[in-house]
C-alpha positions in Angstrom: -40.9 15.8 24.4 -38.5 13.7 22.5 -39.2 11.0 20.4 -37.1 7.5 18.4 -36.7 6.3 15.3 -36.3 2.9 14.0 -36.0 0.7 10.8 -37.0 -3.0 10.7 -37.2 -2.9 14.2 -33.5 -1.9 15.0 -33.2 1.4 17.1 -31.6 4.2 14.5 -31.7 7.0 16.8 -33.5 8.5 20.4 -33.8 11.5 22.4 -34.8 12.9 19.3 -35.7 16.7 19.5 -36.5 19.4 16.8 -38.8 21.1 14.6 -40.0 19.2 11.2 -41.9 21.0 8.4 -42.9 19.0 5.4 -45.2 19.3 2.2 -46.0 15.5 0.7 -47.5 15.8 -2.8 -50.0 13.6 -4.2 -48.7 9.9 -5.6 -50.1 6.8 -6.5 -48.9 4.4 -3.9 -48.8 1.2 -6.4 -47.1 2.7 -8.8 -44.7 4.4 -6.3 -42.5 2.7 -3.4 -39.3 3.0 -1.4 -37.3 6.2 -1.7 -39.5 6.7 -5.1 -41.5 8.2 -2.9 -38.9 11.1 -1.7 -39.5 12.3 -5.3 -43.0 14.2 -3.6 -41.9 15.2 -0.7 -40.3 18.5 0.4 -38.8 19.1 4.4 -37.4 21.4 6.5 -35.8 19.6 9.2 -33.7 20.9 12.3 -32.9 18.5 15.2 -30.6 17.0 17.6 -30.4 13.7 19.2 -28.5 10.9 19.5 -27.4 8.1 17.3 -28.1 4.2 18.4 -26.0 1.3 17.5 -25.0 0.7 13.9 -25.4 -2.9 13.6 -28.5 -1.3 11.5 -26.3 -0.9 8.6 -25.7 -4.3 8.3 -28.9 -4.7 6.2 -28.0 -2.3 3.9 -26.4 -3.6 0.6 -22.5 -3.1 0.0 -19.7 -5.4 0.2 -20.3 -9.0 1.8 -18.3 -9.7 4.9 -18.7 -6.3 6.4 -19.9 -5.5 9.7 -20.8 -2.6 11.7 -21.2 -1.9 15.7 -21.0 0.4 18.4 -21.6 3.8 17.0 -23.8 5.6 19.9 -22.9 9.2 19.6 -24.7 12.6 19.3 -26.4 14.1 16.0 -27.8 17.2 15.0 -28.8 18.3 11.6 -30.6 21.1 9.4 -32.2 20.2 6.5 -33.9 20.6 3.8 -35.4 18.6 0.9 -36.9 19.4 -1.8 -38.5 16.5 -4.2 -35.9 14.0 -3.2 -32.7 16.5 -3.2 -31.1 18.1 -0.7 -30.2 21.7 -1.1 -27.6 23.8 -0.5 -27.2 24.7 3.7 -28.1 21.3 4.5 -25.8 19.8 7.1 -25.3 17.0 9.2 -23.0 16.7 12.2 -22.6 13.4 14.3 -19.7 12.2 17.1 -19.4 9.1 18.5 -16.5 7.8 21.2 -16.2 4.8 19.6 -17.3 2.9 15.5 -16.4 -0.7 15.0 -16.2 -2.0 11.6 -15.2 -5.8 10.8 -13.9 -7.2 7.4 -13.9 -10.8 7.0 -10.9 -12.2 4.4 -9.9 -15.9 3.8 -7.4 -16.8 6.1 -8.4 -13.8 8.7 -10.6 -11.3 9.9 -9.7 -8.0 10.7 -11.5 -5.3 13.3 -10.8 -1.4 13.1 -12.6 0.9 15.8 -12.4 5.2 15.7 -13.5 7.8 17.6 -15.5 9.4 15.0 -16.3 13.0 13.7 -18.2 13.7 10.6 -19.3 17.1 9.3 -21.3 17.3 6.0 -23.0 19.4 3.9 -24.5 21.1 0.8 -23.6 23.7 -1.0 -24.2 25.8 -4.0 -23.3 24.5 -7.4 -25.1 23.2 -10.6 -26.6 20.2 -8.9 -26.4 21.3 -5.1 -22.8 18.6 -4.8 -22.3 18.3 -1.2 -18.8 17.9 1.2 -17.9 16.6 3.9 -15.1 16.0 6.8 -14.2 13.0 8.3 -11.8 13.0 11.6 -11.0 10.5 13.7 -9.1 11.2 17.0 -8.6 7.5 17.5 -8.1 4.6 15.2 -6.9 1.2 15.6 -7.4 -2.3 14.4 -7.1 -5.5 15.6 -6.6 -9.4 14.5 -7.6 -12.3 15.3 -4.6 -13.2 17.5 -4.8 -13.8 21.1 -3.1 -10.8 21.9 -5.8 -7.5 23.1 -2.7 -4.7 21.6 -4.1 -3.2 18.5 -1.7 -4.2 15.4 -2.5 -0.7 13.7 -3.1 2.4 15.4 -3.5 6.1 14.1 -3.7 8.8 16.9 -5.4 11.0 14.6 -7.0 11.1 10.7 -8.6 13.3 8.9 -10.3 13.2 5.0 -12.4 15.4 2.8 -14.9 14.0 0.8 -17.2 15.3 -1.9 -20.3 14.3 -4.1 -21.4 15.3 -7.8 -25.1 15.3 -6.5 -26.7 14.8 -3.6 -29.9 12.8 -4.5 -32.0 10.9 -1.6 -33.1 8.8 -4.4 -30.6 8.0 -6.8 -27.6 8.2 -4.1 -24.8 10.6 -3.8 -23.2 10.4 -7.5 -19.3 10.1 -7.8 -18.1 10.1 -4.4 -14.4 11.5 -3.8 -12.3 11.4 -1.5 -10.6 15.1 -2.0 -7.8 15.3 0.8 -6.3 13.0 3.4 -3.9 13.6 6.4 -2.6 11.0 8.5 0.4 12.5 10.2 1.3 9.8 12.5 0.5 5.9 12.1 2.6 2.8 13.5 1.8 -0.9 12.3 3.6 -3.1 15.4 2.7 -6.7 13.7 3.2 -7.2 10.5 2.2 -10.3 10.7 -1.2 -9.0 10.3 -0.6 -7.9 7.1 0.7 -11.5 5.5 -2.7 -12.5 4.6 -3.3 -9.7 2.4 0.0 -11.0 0.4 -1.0 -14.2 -1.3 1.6 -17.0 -0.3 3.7 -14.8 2.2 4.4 -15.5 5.6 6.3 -12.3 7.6 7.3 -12.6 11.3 9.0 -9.8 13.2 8.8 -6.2 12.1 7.5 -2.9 12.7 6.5 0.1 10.2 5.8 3.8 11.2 5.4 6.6 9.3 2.3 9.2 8.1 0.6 9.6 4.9 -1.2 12.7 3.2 -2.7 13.4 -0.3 -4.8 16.2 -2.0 -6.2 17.0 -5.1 -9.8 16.3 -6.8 -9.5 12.7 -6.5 -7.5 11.1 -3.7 -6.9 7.9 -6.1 -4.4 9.8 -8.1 -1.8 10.3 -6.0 -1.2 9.5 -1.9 2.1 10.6 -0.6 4.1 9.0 2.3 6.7 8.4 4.2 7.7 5.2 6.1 10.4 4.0 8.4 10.6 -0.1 8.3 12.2 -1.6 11.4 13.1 -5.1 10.3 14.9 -6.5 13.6 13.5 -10.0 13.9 12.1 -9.2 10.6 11.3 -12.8 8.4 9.8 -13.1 5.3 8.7 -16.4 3.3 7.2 -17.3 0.2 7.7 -21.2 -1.4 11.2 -22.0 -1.0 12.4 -18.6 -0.8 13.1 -17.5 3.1 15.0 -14.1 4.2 15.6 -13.0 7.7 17.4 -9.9 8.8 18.2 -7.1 11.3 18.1 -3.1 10.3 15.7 -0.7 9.0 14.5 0.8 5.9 13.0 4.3 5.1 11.2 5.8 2.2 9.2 8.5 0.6 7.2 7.9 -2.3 3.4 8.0 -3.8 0.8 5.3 -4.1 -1.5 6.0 -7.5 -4.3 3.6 -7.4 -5.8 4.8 -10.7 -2.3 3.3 -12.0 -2.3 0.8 -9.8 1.9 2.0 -9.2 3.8 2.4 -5.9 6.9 4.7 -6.2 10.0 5.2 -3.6 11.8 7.7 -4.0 14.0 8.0 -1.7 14.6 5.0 -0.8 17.5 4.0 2.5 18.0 1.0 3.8 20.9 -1.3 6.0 20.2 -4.8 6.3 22.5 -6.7 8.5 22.3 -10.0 9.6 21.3 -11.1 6.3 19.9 -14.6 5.7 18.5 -16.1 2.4 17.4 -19.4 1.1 16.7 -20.3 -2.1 16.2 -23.6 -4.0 19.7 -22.7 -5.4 21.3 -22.4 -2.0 21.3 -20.9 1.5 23.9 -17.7 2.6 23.8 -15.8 5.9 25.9 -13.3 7.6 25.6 -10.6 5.2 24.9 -7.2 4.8 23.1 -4.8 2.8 23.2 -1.2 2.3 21.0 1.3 0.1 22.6 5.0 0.3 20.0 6.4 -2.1 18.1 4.4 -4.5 14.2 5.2 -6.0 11.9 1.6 -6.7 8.9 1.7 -9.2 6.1 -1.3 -8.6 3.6 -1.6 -11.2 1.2 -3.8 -8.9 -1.2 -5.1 -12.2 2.0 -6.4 -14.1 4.1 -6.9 -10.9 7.1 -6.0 -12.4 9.7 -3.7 -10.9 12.1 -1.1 -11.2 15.1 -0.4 -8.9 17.6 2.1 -9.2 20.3 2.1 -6.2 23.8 2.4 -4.9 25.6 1.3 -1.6 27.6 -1.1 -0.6 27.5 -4.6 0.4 29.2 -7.1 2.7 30.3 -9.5 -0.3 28.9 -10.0 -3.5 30.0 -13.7 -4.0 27.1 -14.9 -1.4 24.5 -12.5 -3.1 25.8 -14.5 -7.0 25.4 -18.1 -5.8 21.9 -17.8 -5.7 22.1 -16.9 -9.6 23.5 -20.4 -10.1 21.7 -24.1 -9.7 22.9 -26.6 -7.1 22.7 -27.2 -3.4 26.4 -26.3 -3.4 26.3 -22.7 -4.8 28.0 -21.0 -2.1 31.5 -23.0 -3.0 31.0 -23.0 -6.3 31.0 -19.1 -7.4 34.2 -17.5 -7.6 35.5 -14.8 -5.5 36.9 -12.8 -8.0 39.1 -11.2 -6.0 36.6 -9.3 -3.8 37.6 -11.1 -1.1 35.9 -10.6 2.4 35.8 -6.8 2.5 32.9 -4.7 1.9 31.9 -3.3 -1.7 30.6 -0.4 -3.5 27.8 -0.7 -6.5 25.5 1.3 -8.4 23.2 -0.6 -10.0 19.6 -1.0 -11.9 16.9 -4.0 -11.9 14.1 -4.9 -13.9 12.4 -7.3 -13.3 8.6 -9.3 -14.3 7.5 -12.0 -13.6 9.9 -15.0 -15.7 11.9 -12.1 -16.6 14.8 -9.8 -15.5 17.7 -7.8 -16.2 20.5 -6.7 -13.7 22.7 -3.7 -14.6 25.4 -2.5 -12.1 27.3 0.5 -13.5 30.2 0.7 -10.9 31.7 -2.3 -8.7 34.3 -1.7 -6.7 35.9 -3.2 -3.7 39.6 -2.1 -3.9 41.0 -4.8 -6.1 38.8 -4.9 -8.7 36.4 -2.5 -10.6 33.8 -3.6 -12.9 30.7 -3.3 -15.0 28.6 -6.7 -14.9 25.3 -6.9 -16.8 23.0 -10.0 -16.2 19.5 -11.4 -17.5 17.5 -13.7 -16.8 14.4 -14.8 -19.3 13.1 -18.5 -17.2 16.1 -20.5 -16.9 18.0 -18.9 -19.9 20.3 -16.8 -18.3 23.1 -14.2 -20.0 26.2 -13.0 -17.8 28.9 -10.3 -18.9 31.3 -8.5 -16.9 33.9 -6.0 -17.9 37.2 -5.5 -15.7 38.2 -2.2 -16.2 41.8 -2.7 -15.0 42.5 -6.2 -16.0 40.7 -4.4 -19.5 39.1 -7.8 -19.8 35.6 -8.7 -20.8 34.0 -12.3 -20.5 30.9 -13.2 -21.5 28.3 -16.0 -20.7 24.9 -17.7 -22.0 22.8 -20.7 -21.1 21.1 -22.2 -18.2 24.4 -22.5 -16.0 26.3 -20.0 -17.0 29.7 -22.6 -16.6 31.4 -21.4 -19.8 33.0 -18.2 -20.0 34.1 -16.7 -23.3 36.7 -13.9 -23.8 35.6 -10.6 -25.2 37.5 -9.7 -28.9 38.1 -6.5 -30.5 40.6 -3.3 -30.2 38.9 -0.9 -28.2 35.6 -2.5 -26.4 37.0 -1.8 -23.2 37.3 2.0 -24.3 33.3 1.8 -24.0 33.0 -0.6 -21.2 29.4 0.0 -20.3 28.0 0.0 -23.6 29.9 -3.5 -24.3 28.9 -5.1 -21.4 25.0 -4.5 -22.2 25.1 -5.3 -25.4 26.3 -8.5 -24.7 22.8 -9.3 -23.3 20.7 -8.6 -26.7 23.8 -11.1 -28.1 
């Protein structure tokens, strides 16, 4: 014999078959209701069977524009319960081919469905905590595009989870997730991702990569490693447009606690390079990052970059530090001409606010320490050319006048000149 269980008239599970023992002490039913009741009741349970649809969960509270389906699979469990608690040796194992789970956001909706393994149970500690493993053999997600492809998919995933308490009533106390390996993931639309970054539009692109963390709380500290492919790549915010060919590749961690992303290292060759700005529009340039480590503080969105390279010229990179549709013509050369050049440099930058140090410029012809920063449109220049041993210096919204540096031996210390200038 095998019997079915349901809640609210939705099918939870069938071919249900097993051996149930249970005790249910006396209560007084008007004072007492819901999972109150667990509180006098102690079980022994052991059973098999399997799992029905989960658009069940639906009705359970938790975040609003969250949906469940699909979800047949098979379940066994042993358990036992004692006055609302589980206790240690309980354990739960269920399997299904395929779990869909649909988020709602403002300008899109977004599907993800897994093959789906989950192990749990309790064991022995001051309040019976309980573990668990989660692996999924499958996982992909899907937009609302026309297009059937999957824009995410994750050949396999696995995560470790554990609870303070395991309490029918009460819940599951603080929930962690201990340990997370994702060794292979590839995102082939990141167009999918644009409505999760307010005002950005991205066409083009693909990202691969894996992801892992451990520790007692998987918030601290994820660790990853990414390769960008950014042929066809566009990006878009306001007036501000880029476009390029090339790749980037990083390591780095994600701290959520911190609410900080840091690369580390970080590679990247952009060629192809196109950017607009309401100061001007440049193409035909390159980029490249030999070794470089980024820090983003994602609640004060400001930014740290440390890097060195080379690039394809620096005067189209400058003219969109200046006003004017014409900022391209107007910003010098200085002497760089066409050929490639080498920097090492450092950015900070908030928003209304930032600060450009490069340490090293050299293309040949001319090497230099330049220093700029930027507070709104108040903007500070100042460049030392180590073998002219000249230092100019610049302030205001335009930056049109230059001023000669003065004094016997500034260009002895060139570095510490040049960013002085900007507290000046």
């Amino acid at each position: 014999a095998s019997a079915s269980l349901s809640r609210d008239g939705h099918g939870l599970a069938r071919e249900i078959g097993g051996a149930v023992q249970a005790q249910v002490d006396a209560f007084d039913p008007v004072e007492t209701s819901g999972r109150e009741i667990l509180r006098f009741v102690s079980a022994e349970l052991d059973f098999d069977g399997r799992t029905a649809d989960l658009a069940w969960l639906d009705e359970l509270p938790r975040g609003p524009e969250l949906s469940f389906s699909q979800g047949e699979g098979a379940v066994s469990a042993k358990v036992e319960a004692s006055k609302g608690r589980l206790l240690p040796g309980s354990e739960l194992h269920y399997e299904a081919e395929t779990v869909s789970l649909r988020k709602g956001f403002d300008a899109q909706s977004f599907e993800a469905r897994a093959a789906l393994t989950v192990d749990l149970e309790v064991v022995e500690g001051q309040r019976a905590p309980g573990r668990g493993e989660v692996r999924l053999r499958r996982l992909e997600s899907f937009d609302d595009t026309e297009t059937d492809a999957p824009w995410f998919t994750a050949p396999k995933l696995s995560a470790s989870l554990s609870a303070s308490d395991v309490d029918l009533v009460e819940g599951p106390g603080v929930l962690r997730l201990a340990s997370l390996e994702l060794p292979e993931l590839a995102v082939t639309r990141l167009s999918a991702v644009a409505p999760l970054v307010d005002g950005v539009t991205i066409r083009g692109g693909a990202l691969s990569g894996r992801a892992s963390a451990q520790g007692s709380n998987l918030l601290e500290a994820l660790d990853f490693d990414f390769a960008l492919d950014a042929n066809g790549l566009s990006l878009r915010k306001g007036e501000t447009a880029l476009q390029s060919d090339g790749y980037l590749r990083a390591k780095g961690s994600l701290d959520l606690d911190a609410r900080r992303v840091v690369f580390d290292p970080l590679h990247a060759k952009l060629q192809g390079l196109a950017l607009a700005t309401s100061r001007g529009e440049t193409a035909d340039n390159w980029v490249e990052i030999a070794g470089g480590r980024a820090e983003l503080e994602l609640e004060s969105k400001s930014l740290k970059l440390e890097a060195k390279g080379r690039i394809d010229s620096l005067r189209t990179l400058l003219a969109h530090l200046r006003p004017g549709e014409d900022a391209y013509e107007r910003v010098p050369e200085m002497g760089f001409g066409s050929g490639e050049v080498e920097y090492e440099l450092r950015v900070r930058a908030s928003p209304g606010r930032m600060r450009v140090e490069v340490e090293e410029l050299f293309s040949g012809a001319v090497d230099l320490v330049l220093a700029l920063s930027r507070v709104g449109e108040e903007m500070r220049l100042a460049a030392h050319l180590r073998r002219a041993k000249l230092g100019l210096v610049s302030s205001g919204p335009d930056q049109r006048s230059w001023k000669p540096a003065v004094g016997r031996d500034w260009f002895e210390s060139k570095r510490a000149w040049v960013f002085a200038q900007l507290e000046g």
